[in-house]
C-alpha positions in Angstrom: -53.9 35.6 -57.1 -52.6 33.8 -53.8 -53.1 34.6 -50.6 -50.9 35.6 -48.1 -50.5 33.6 -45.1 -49.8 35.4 -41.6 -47.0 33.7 -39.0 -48.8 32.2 -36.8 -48.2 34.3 -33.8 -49.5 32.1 -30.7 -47.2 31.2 -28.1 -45.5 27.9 -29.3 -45.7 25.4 -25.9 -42.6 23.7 -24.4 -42.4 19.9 -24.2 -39.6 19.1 -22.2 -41.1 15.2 -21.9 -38.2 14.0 -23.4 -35.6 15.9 -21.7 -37.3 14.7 -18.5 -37.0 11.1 -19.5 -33.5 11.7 -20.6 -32.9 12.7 -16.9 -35.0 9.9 -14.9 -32.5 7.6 -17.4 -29.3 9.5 -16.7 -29.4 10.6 -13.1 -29.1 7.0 -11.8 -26.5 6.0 -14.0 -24.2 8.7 -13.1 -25.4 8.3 -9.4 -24.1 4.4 -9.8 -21.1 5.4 -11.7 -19.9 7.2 -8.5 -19.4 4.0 -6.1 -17.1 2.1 -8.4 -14.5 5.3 -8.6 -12.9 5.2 -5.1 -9.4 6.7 -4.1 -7.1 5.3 -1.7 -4.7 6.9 0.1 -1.8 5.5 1.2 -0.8 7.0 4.7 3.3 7.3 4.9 4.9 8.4 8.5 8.7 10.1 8.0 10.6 9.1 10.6 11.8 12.2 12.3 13.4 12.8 15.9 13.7 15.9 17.6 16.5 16.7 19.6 14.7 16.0 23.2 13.7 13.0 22.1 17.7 11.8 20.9 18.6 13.3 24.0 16.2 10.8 25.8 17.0 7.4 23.5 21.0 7.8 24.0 20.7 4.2 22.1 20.2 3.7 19.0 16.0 2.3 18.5 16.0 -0.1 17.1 14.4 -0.4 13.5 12.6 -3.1 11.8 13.1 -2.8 8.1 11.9 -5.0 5.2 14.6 -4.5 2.1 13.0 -5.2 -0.9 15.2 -6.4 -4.4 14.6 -7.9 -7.4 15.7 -11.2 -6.1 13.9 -11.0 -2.3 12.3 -10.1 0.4 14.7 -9.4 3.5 13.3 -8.8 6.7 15.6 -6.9 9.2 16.0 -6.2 12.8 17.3 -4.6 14.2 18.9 -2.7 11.2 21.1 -4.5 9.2 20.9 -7.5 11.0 19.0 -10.5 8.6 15.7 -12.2 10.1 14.3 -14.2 7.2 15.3 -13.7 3.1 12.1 -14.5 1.5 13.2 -15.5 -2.4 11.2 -14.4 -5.4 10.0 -16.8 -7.6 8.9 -16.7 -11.3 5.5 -16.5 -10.0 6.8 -13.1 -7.6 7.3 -12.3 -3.9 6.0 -14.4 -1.9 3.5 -11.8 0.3 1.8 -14.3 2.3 4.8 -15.9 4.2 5.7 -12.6 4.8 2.8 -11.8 6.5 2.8 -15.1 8.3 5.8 -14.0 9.6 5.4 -10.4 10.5 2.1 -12.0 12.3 4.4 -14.2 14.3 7.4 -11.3 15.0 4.1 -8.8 16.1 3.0 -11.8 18.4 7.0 -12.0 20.0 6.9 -8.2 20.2 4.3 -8.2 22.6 5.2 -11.5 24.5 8.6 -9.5 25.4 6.3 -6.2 26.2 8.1 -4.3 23.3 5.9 -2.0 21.3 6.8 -2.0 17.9 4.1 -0.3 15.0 6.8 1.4 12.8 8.8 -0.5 9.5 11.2 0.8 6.8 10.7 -0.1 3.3 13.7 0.2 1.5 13.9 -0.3 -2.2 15.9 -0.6 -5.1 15.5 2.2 -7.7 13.8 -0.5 -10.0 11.0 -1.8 -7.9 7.6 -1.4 -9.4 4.4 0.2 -8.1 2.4 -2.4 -7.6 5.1 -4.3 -5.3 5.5 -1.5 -3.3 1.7 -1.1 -3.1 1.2 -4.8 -1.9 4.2 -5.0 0.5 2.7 -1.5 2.2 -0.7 -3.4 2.5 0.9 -6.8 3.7 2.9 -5.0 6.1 0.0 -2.6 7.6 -2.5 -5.0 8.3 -3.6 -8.7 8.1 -7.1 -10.3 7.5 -8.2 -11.9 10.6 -11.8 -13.7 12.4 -13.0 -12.0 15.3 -16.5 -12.6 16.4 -17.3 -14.7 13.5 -16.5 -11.1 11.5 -13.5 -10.6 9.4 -11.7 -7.9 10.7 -7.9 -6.1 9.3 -5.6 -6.9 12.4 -2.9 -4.4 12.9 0.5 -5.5 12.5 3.0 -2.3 11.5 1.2 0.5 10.5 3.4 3.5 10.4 5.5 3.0 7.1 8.7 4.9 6.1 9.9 4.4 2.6 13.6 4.6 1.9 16.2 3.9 -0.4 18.0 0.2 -0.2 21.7 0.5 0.3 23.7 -0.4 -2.9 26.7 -2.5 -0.8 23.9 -4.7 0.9 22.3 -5.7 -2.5 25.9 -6.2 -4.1 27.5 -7.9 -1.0 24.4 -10.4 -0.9 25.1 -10.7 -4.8 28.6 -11.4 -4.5 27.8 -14.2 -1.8 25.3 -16.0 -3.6 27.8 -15.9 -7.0 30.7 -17.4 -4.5 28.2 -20.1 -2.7 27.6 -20.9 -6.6 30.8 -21.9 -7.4 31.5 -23.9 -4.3 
């Protein structure tokens, strides 16, 4: 005849040794993890006037706007009036003249004691992201050396976004197809 075992009834101890290493691995990692996920935010100013203040500026300010196509840059001021077309290339806008020049205009803005730190962006419906993204950054800020240190300089950093006005993109259009044929 067999015998009949009894369940062993002592208290069965807990070895959390692995789930410890597990941790010492995984805490770090997630801990790393975390520097490489940033979010930036884009700070947009909408241009609004109250009343006393229209009251006060019985001219019209005067607006610096950057109007931005498929085919260019155009740098405006004050509104409507043309500053510099920068042309896009197959290569894309070029940012860095335009931030050469925006450095010079900020420099001839302050020479003639005006204090100017406000742009419009206006687009067509069929810009992308990323060029709005990178115009917003050119015209905020520029890298520059101070103290041996490289520093953002300010140039324009209160951006309004708008919409780009349909008879200025098809009247510059229509003078480039007539210039053409000339």
């Amino acid at each position: 005849m067999r015998r009949r075992r009894r369940p062993n009834t002592e208290d069965a101890e807990l070895d959390i040794t692995s789930f410890m290493n597990l941790m010492i691995v995984l805490v770090p990692v997630l801990l790393l993890s975390l520097v490489f996920s940033q979010v930036r935010i884009l700070n947009l100013q909408l241009p609004v006037m109250s009343e006393s203040q229209q009251a006060e500026d019985e001219q019209e300010p005067k607006i610096l706007e950057l109007v931005i196509t498929q085919q260019s840059l155009e740098l405006n001021y004050p509104a409507g009036i043309l500053l510099k077309r920068f042309e896009a290339n197959e290569q894309g806008y070029d940012f860095k003249a335009l931030s050469v020049y925006l450095q010079d205009l900020k420099l001839t803005f302050q020479q003639q004691s005006i204090e100017k730190n406000d742009i419009v962006l206006l687009l067509e419906p069929d810009i992308d992201y990323q060029t709005i993204v990178t115009a917003m950054d050119t015209v905020r800020s520029y890298k520059a050396v101070v103290a041996a240190s490289l520093v953002d300089a300010e140039l324009f950093p209160m951006i309004s976004l708008g919409d780009a006005p349909e008879n200025l993109s098809s009247d510059t259009q229509e003078s480039m197809n007539t210039g053409d044929k000339s």
